[in-house]
N, C-alpha and C positions, 0 to 999 in steps of 0.2 A: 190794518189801519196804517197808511202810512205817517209816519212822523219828520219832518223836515225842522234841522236848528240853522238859523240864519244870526252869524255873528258880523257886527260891522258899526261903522263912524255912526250916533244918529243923524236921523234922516226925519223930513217932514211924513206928518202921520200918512195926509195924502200917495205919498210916495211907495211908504209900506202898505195902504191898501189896494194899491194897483198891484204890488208886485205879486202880496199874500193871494188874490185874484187870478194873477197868470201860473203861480204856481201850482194852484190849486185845481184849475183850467188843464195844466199837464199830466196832473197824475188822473184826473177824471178820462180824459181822452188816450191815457196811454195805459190805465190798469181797468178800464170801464167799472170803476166804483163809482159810490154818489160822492158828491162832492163832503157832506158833513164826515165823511170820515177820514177828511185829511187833516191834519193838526199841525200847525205852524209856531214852532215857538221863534221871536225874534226879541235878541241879546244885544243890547245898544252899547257898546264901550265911549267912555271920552277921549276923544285926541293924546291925554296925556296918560292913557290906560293902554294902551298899543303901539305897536312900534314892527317899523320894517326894514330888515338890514340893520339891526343895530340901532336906530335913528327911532324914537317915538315921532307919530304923526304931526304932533303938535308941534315939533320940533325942523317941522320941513319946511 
């Protein structure tokens, strides 16, 4: 089973059900399992919970 963490700014839910879809689309087509046995956890940080180069996002 594969396991996928997806960390990042949140996003519209819309947004993560496409992406959870094509990811899930990849590992069907490139491990030929069923797709229920992919599992996607996604980790929404806020703006002011991350930071790049020093600099939090919120801060850009």
């Amino acid at each position: 089973m594969p396991a996928v963490t997806i960390q990042q700014l949140p996003k519209d839910p819309e947004l993560k059900r496409d992406l959870v879809n094509r990811i899930t689309d990849a590992f069907v087509d490139a491990y030929k399992i069923p797709a229920d046995s992919v599992h996607i956890w996604i980790q929404d940080y806020p703006a002011d919970g991350y930071a790049v180069g020093g600099t939090l996002v919120a801060d850009r």
